[in-house]
DSSP file (Angstrom, degrees, kcal/mol; ACC not computed):
  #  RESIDUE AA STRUCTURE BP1 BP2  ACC     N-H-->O    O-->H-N    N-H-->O    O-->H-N    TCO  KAPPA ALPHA  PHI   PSI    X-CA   Y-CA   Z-CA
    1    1 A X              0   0    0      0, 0.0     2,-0.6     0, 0.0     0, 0.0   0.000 360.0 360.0 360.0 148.4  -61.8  251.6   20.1
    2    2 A X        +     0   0    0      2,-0.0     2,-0.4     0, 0.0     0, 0.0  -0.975 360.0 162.5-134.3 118.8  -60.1  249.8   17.1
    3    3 A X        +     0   0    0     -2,-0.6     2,-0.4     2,-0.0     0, 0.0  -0.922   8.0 162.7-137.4 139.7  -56.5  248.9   17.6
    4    4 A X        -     0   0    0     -2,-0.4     2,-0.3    48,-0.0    -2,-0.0  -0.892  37.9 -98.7-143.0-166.7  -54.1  246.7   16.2
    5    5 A X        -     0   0    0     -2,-0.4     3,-0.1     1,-0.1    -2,-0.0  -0.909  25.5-174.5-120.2 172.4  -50.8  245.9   15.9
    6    6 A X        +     0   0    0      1,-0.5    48,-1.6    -2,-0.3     2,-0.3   0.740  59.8  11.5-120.3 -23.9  -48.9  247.0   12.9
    7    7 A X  B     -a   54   0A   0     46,-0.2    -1,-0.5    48,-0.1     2,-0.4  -0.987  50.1-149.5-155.6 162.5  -45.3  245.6   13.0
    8    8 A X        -     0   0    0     46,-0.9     2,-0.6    -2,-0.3    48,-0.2  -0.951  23.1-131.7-126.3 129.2  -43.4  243.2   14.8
    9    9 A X        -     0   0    0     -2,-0.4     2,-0.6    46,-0.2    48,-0.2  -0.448  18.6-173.6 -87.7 140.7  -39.6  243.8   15.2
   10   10 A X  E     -b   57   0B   0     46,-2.7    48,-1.8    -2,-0.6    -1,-0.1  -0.838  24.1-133.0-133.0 109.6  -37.4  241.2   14.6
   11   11 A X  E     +b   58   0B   0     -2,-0.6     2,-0.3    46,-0.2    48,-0.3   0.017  35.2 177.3 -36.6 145.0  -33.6  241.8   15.4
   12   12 A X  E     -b   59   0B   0     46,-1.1    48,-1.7    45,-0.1     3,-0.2  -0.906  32.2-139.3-156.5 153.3  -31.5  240.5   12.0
   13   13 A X  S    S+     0   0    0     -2,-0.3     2,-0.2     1,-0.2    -1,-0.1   0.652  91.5  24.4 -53.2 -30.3  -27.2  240.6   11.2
   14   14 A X    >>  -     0   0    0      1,-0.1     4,-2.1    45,-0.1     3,-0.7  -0.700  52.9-161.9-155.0  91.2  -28.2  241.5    8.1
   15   15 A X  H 3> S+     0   0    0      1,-0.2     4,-2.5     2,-0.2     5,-0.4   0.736 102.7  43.9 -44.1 -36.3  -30.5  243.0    5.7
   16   16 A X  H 3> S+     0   0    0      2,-0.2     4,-1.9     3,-0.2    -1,-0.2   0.916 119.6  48.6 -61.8 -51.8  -29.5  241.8    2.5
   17   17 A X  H X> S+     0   0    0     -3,-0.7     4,-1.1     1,-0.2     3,-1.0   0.979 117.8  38.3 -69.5 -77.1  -29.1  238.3    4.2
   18   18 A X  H 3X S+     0   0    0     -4,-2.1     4,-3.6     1,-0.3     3,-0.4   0.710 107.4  58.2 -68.4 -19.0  -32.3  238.3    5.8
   19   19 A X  H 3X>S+     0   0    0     -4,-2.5     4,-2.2    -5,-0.3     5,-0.5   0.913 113.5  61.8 -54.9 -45.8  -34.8  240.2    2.7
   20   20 A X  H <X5S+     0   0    0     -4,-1.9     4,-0.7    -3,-1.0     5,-0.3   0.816 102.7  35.1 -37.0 -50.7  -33.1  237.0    1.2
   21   21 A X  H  <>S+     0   0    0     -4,-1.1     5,-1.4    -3,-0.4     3,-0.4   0.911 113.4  57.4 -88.9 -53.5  -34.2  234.5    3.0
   22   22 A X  H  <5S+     0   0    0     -4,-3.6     6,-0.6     1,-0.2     5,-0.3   0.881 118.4  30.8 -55.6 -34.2  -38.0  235.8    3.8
   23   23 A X  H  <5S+     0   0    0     -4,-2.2    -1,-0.2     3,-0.2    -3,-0.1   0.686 125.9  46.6-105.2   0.2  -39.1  236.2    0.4
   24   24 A X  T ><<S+     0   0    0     -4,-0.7     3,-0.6    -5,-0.5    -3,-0.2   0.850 129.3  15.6 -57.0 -93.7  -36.8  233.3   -1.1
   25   25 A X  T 3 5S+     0   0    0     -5,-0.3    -3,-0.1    -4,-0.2    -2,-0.1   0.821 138.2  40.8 -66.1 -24.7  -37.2  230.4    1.0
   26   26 A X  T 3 <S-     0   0    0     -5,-1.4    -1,-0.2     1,-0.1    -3,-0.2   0.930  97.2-126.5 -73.8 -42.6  -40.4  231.8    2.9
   27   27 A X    <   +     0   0    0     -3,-0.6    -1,-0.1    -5,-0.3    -4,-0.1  -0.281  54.5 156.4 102.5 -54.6  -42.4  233.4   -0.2
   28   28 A X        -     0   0    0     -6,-0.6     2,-0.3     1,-0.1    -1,-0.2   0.506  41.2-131.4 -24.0 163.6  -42.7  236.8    1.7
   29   29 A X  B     -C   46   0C   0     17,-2.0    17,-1.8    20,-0.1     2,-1.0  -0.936  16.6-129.5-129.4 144.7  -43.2  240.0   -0.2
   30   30 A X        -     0   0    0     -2,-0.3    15,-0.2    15,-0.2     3,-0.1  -0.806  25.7-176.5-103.2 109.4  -40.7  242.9    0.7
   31   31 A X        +     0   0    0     -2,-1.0     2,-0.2    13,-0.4    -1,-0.2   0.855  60.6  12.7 -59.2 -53.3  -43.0  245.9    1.3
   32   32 A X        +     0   0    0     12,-0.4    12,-1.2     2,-0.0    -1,-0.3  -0.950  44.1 179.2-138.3 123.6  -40.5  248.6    2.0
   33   33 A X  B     +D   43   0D   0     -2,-0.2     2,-0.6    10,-0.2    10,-0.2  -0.572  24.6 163.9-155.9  63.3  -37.2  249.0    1.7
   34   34 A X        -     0   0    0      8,-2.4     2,-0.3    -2,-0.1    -2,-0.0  -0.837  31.1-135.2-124.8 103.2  -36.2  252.6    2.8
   35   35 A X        +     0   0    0     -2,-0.6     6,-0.2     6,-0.2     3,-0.1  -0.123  27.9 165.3 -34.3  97.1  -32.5  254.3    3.9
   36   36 A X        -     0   0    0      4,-1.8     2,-0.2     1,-0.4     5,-0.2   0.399  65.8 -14.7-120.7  20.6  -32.9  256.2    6.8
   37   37 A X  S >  S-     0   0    0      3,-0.3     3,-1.7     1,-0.2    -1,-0.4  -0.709  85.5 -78.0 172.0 153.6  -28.8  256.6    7.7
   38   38 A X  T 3  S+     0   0    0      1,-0.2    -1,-0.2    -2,-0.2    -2,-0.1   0.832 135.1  26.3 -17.3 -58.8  -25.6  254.9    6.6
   39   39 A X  T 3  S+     0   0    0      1,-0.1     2,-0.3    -3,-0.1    -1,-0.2   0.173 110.5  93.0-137.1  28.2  -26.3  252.0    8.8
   40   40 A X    <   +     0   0    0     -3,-1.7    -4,-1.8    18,-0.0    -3,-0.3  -0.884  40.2 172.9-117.6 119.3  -30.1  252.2    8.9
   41   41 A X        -     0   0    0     -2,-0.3     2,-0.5    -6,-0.2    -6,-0.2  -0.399  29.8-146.2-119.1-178.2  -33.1  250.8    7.1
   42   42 A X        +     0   0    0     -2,-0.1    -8,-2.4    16,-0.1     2,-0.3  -0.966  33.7 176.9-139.6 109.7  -36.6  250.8    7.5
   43   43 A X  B     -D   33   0D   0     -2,-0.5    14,-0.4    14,-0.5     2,-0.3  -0.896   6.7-174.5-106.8 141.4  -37.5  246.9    5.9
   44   44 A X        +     0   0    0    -12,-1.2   -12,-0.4    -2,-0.3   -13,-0.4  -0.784   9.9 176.6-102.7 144.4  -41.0  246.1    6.2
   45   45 A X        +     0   0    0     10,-0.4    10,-1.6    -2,-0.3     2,-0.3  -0.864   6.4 171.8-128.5 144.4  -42.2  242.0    5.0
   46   46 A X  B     -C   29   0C   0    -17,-1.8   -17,-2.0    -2,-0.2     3,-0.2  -0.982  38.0-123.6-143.7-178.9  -44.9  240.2    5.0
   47   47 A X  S    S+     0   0    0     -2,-0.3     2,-0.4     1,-0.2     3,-0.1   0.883 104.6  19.3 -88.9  -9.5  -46.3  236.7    3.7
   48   48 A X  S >  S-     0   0    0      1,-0.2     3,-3.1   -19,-0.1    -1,-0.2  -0.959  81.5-119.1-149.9 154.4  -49.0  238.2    1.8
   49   49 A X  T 3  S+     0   0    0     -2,-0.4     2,-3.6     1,-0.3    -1,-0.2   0.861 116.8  51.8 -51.2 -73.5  -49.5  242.5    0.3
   50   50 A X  T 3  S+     0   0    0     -3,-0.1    -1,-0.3    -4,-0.1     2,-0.3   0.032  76.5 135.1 -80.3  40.9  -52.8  242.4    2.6
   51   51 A X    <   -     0   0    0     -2,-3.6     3,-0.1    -3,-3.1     0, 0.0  -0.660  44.8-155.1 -82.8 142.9  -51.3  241.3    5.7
   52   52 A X  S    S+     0   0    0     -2,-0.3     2,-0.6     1,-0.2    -1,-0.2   0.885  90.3  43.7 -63.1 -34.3  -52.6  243.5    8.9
   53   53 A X  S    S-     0   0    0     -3,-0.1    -1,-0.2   -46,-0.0   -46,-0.2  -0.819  75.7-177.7-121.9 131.4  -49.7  242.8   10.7
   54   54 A X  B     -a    7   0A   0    -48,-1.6   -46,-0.9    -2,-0.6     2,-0.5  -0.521  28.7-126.1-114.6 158.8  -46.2  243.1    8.6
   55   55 A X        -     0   0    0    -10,-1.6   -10,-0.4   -48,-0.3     2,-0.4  -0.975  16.7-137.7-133.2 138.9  -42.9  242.2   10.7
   56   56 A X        -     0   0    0     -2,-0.5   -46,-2.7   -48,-0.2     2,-0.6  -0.673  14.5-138.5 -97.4 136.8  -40.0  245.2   10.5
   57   57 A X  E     -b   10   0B   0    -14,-0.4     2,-0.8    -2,-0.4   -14,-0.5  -0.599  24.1-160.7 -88.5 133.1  -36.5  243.5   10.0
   58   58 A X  E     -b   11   0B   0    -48,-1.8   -46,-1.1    -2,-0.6   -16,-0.1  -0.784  17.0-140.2-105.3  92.4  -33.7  245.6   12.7
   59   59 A X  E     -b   12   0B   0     -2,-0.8   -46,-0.2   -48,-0.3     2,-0.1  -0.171  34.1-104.4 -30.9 132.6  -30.6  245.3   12.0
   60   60 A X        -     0   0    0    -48,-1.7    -1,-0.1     1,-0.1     3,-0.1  -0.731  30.0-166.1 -88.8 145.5  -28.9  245.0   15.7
   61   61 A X        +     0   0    0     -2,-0.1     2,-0.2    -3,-0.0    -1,-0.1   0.671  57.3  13.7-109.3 -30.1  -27.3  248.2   16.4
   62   62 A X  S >> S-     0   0    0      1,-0.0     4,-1.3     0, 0.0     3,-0.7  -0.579  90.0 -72.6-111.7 172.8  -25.0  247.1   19.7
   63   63 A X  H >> S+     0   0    0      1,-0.3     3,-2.6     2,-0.2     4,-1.5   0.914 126.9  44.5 -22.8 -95.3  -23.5  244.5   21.8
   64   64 A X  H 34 S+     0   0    0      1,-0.3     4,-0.4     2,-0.2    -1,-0.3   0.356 111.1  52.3 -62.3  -9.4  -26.7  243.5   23.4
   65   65 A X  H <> S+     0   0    0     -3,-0.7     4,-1.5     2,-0.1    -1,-0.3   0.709 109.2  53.1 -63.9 -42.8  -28.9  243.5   20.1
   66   66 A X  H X< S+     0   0    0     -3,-2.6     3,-0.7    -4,-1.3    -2,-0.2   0.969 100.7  53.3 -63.4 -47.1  -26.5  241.4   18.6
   67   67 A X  T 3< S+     0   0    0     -4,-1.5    -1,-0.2     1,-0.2    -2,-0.1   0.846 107.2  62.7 -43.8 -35.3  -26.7  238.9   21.5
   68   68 A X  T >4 S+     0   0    0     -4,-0.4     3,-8.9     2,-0.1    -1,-0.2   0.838  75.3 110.3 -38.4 -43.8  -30.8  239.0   20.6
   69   69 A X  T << S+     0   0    0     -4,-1.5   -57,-0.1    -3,-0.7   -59,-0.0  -0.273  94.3   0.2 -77.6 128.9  -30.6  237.6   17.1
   70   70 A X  T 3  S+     0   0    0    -59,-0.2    -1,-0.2    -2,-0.1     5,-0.2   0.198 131.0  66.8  89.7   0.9  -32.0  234.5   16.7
   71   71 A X    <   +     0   0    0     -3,-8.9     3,-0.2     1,-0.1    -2,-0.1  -0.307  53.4 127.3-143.4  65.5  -32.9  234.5   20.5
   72   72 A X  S    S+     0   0    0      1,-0.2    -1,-0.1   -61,-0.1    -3,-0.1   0.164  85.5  29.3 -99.9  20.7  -35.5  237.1   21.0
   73   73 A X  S    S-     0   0    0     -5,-0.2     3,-0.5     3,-0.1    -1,-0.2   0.284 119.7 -97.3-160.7  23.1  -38.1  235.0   22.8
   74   74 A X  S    S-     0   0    0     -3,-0.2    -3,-0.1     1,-0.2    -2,-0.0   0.835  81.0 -50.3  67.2  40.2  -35.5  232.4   24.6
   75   75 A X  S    S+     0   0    0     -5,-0.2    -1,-0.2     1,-0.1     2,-0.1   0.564 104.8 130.0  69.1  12.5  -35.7  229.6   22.2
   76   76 A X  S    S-     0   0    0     -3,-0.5     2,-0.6     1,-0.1    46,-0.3  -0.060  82.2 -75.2 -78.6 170.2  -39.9  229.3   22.1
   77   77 A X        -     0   0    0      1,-0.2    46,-0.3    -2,-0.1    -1,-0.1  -0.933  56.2-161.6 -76.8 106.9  -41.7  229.2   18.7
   78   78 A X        +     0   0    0     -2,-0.6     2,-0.2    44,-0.5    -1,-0.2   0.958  58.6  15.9  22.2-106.4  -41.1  232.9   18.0
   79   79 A X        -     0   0    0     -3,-0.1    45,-4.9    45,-0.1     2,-0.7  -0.684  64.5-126.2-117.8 176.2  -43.7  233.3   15.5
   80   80 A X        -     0   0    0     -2,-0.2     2,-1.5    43,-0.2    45,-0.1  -0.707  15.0-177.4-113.5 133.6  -46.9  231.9   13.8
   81   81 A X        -     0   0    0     -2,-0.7    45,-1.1    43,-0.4     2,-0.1  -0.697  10.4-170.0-124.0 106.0  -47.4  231.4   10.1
   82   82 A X  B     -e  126   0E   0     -2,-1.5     2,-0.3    43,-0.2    45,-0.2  -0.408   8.2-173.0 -94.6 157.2  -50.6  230.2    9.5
   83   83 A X        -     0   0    0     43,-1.9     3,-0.4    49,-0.1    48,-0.1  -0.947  30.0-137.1-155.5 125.6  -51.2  229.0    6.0
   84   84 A X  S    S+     0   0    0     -2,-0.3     2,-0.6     1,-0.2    -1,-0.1   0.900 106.9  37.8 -17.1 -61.2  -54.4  227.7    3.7
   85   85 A X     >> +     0   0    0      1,-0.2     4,-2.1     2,-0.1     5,-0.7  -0.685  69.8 174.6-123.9  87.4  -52.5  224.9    2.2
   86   86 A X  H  >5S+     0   0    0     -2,-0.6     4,-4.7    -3,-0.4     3,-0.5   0.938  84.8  40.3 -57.0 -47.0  -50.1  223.2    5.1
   87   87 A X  H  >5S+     0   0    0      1,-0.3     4,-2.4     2,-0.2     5,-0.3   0.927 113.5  52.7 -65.5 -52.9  -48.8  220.2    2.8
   88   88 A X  H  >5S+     0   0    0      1,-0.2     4,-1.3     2,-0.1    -1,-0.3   0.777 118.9  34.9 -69.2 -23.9  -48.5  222.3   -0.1
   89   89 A X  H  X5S+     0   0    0     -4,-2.1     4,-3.6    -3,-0.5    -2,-0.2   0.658 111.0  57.9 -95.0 -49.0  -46.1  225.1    2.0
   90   90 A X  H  X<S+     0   0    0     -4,-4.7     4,-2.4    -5,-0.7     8,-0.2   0.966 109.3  52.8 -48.0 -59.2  -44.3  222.6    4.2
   91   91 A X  H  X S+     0   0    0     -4,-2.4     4,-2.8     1,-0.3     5,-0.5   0.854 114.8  38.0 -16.4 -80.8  -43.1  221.0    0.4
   92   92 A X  H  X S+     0   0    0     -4,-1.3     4,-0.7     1,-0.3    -1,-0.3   0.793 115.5  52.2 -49.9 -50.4  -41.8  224.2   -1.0
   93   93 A X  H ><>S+     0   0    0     -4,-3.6     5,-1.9     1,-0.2     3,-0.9   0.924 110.7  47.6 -19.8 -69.0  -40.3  225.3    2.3
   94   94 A X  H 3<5S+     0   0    0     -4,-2.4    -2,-0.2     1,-0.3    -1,-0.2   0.624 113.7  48.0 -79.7 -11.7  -38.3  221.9    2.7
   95   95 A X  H 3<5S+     0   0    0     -4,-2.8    -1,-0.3    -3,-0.3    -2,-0.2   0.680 110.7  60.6 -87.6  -6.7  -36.9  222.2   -1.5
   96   96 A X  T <<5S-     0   0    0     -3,-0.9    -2,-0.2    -4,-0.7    -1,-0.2   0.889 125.3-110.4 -89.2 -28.4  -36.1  225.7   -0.3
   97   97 A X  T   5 +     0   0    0      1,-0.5    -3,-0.2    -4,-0.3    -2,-0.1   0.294  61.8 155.0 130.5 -11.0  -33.7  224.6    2.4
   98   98 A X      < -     0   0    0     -5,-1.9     2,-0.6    -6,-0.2    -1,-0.5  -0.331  42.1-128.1 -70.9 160.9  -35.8  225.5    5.3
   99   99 A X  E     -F  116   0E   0     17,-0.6    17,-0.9    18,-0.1     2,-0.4  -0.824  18.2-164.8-113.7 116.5  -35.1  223.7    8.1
  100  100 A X  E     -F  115   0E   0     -2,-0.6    15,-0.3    15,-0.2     3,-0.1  -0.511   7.6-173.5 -82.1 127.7  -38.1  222.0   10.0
  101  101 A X  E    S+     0   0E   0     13,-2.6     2,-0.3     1,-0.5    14,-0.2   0.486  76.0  29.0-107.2  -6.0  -36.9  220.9   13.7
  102  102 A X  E    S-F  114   0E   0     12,-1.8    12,-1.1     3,-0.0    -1,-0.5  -0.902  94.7-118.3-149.5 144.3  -39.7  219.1   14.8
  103  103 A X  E     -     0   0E   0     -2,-0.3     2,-0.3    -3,-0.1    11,-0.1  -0.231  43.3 -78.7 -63.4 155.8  -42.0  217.2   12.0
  104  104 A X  E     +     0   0E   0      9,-0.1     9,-0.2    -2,-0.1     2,-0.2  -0.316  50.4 178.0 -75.6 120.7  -45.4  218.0   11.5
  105  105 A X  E     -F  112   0E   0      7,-1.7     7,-1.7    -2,-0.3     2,-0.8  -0.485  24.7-120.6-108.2 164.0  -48.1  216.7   13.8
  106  106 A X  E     -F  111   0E   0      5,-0.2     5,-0.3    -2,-0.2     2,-0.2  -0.958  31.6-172.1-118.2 140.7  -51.7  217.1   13.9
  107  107 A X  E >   -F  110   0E   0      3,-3.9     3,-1.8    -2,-0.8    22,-0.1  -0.752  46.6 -94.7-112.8 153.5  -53.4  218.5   16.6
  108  108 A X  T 3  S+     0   0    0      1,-0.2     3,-0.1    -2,-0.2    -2,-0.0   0.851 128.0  33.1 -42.1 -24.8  -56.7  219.3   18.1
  109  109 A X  T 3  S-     0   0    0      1,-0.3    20,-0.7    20,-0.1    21,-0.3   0.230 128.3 -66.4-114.3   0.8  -56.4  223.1   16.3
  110  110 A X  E <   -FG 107 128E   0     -3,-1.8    -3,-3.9    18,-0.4     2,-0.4  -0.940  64.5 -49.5 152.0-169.7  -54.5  222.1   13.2
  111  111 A X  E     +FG 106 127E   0     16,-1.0    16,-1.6    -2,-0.3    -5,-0.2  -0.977  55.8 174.4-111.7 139.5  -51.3  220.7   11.6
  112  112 A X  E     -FG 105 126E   0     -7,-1.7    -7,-1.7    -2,-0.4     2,-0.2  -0.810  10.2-177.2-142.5 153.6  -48.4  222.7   13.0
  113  113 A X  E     -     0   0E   0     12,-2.1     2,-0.4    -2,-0.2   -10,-0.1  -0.808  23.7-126.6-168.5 153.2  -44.9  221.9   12.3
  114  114 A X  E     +F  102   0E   0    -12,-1.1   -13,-2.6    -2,-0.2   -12,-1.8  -0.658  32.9 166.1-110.3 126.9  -42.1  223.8   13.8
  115  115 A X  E     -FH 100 123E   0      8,-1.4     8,-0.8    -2,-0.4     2,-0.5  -0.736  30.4-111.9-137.3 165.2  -39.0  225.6   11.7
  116  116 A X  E     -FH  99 122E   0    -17,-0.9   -17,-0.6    -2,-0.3     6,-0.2  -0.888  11.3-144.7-128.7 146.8  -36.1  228.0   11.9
  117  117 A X    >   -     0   0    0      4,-4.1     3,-1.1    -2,-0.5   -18,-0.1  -0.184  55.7 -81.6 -76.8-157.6  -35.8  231.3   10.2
  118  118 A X  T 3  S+     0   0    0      1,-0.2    -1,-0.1  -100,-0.1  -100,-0.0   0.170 130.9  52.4 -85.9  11.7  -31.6  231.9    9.2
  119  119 A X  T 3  S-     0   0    0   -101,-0.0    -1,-0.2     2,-0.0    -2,-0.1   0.433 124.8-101.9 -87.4 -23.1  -31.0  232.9   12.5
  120  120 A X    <   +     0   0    0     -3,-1.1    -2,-0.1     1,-0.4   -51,-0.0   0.051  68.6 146.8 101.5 -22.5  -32.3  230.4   14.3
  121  121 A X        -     0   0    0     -5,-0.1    -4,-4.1     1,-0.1     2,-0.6  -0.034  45.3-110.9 -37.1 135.1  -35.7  232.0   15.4
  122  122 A X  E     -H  116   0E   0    -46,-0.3   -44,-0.5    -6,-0.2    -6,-0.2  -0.713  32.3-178.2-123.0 116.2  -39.0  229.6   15.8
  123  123 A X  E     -H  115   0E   0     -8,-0.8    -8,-1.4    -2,-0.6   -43,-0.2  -0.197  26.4-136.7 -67.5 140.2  -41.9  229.5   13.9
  124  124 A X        -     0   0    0    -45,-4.9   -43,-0.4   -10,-0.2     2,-0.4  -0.621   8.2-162.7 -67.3 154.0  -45.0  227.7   13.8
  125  125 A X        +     0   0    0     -2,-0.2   -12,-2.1   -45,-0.1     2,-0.3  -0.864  36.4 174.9-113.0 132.7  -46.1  226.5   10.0
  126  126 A X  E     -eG  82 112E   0    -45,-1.1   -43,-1.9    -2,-0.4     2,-0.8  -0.829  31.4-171.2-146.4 114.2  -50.0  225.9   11.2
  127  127 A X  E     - G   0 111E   0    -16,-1.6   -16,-1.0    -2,-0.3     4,-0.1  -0.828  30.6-131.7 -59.9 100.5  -52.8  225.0    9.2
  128  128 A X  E >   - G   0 110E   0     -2,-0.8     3,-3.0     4,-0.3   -18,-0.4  -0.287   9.3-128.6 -73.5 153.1  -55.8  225.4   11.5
  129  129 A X  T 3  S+     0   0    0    -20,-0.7    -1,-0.2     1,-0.2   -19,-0.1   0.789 113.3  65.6 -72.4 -12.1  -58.3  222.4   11.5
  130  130 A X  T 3  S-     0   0    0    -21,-0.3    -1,-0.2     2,-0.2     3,-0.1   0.332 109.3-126.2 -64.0  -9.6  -60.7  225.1   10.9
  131  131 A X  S <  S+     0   0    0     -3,-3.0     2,-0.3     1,-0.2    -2,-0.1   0.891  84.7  94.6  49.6  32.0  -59.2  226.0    7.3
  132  132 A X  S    S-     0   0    0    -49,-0.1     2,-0.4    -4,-0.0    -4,-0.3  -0.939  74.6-118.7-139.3 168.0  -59.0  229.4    9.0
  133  133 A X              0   0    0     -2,-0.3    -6,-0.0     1,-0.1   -49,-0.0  -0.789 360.0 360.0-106.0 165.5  -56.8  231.9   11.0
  134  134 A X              0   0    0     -2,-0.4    -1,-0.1     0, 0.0    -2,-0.0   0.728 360.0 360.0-112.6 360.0  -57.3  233.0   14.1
């Protein structure tokens, strides 16, 4: 059996706002960008056109979505965004505005350093010591 996964949802206030931010400050490429009601969109992004796994932006729809955004995994490093070139990525992030909330360390498995999307969500930045992902 051959399975993956194909998107990952991530709760947002705003499309406009948040297509903004991923493929400004981030470099993401906006895949999809498809109306499916007055107050629903079907956003696809990812950081590069042959990513397996693409993450779908949701607009929160209620109360209790809204409460979600920017705390869908209870203030943890969220997600991971492994990258080739760590030094060259951090750079360009930090002239973009991102904001890194713990500095970049090295570790047995890479150099990680830890950021927040425009919600507050947390990411990994990780180069693996491996030059690879995993």
């Amino acid at each position: 059996m051959k399975r993956h996964i194909a998107h990952i949802a991530l709760i947002v206030a705003d499309y406009d706002d948040a297509i903004a931010f991923y493929t400004q400050k981030l470099g993401f490429i906006l895949l999809e960008d498809t109306v499916l009601s007055e107050t629903k969109r079907w956003v696809l992004i990812a950081p590069a056109e042959n990513s397996q796994c693409t993450i779908l932006l949701a607009k929160a729809a209620n109360d209790e979505q809204k409460q979600a955004i920017g705390n869908q995994s209870g203030k943890r490093v969220f997600l991971f965004l492994y990258t080739d070139d760590f030094w060259r990525d951090h750079k360009e992030m930090t002239a973009k505005g991102v904001n890194f909330v713990r500095p970049p360390v090295k570790e047995e498995y890479g150099t990680v350093a830890v950021f927040e999307d425009l919600y507050g969500n947390l990411w990994d930045l990780i180069q693996s010591s491996e030059h690879k992902t995993i």
